[in-house]
TORTIBA-709869 format. One record per residue (C-alpha): y negated, z, x; residue number from 1. Coordinates in nm, 4 decimals, padded with zeros to 6 digits. Example, Ala and Ser with C-alpha at 12.3 -4.5 7.8 and 13.67 -1.06 7.14 Angstrom:
<pts>
{yy: 00.4500	zz: 00.7800	xx: 01.2300	lumdren: 1}
{yy: 00.1060	zz: 00.7140	xx: 01.3670	lumdren: 2}
</pts>
This chain:
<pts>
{yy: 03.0397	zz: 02.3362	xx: 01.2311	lumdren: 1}
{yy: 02.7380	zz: 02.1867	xx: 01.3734	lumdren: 2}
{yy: 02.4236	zz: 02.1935	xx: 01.1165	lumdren: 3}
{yy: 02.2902	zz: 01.8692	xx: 00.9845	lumdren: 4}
{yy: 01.8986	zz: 01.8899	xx: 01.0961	lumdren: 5}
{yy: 01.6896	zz: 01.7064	xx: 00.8600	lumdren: 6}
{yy: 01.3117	zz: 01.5996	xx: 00.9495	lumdren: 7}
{yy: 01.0198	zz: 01.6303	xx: 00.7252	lumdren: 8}
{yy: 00.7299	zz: 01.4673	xx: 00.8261	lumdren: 9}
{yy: 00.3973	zz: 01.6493	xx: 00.7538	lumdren: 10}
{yy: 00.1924	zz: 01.4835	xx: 00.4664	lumdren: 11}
{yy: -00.0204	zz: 01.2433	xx: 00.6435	lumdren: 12}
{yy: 00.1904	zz: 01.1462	xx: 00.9634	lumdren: 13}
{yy: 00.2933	zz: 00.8057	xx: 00.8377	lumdren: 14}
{yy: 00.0526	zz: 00.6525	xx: 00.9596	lumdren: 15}
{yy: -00.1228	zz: 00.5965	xx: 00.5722	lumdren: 16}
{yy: -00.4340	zz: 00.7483	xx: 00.4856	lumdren: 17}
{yy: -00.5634	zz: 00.7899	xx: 00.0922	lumdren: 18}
{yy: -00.8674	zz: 00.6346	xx: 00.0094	lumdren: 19}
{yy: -01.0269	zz: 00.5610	xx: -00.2962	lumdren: 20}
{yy: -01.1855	zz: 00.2069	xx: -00.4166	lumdren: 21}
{yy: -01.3493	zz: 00.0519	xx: -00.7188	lumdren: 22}
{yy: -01.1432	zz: -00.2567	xx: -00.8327	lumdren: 23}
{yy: -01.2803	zz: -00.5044	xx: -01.1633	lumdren: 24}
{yy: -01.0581	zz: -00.4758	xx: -01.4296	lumdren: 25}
{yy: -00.9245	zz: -00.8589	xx: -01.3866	lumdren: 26}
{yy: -00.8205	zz: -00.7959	xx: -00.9920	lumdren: 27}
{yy: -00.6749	zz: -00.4970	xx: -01.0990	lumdren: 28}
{yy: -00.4944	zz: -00.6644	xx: -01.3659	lumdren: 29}
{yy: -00.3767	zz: -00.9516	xx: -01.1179	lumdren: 30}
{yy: -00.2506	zz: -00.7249	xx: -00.9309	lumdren: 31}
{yy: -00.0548	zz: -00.5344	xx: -01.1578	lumdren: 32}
{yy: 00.1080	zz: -00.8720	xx: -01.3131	lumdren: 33}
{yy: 00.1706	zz: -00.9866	xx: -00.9795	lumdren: 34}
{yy: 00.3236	zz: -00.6003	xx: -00.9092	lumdren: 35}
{yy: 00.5464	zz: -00.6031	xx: -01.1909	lumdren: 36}
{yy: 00.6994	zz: -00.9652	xx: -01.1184	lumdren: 37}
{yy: 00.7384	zz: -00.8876	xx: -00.7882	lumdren: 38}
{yy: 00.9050	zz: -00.5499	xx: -00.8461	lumdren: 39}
{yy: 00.7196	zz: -00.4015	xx: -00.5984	lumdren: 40}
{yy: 00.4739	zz: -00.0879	xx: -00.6893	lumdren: 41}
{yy: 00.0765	zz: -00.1448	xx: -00.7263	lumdren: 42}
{yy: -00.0151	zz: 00.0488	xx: -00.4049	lumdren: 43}
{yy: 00.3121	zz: -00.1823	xx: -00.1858	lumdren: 44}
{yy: 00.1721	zz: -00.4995	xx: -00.3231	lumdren: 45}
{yy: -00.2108	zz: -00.3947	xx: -00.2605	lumdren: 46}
{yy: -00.0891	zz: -00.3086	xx: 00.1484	lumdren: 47}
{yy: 00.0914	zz: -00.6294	xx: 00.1769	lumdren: 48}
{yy: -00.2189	zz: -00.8158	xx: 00.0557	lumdren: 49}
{yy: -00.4616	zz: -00.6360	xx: 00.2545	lumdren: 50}
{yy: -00.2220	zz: -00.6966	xx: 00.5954	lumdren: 51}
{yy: -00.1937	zz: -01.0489	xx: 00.5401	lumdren: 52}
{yy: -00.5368	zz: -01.0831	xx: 00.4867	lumdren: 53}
{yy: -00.8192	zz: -00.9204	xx: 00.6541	lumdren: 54}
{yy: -00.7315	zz: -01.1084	xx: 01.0283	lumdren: 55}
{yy: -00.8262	zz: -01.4000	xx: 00.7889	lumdren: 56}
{yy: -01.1758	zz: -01.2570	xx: 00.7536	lumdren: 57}
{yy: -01.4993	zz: -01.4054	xx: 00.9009	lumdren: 58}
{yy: -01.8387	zz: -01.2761	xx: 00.9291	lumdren: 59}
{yy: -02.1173	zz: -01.4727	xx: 00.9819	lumdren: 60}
</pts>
């Protein structure tokens, strides 16, 4: 009987990395209305945010 073979990936090679940031309370809160209507979790919605937003970014 062949074996099944089942891949774990090491912590880290997901391509995510953790980092920490300081949010105000009413972005934070925003975010967590706008994470429980969406059913998505805080840390999904916060990614999908951040990738459809910072190309939008200018710097002058």
């Amino acid at each position: 009987m062949a074996k099944t073979v089942i891949k774990i990936n090491k912590k880290g090679d997901d391509g995510y990395k953790v980092i920490s940031v300081r949010i105000k309370e009413g972005t934070l809160q925003k975010i967590d209305d706008l994470s429980q209507k969406s059913n998505r979790s805080r840390n999904e919605l916060i990614n999908i945010i951040l990738e459809n937003s910072v190309d939008d970014v200018e710097i002058n």
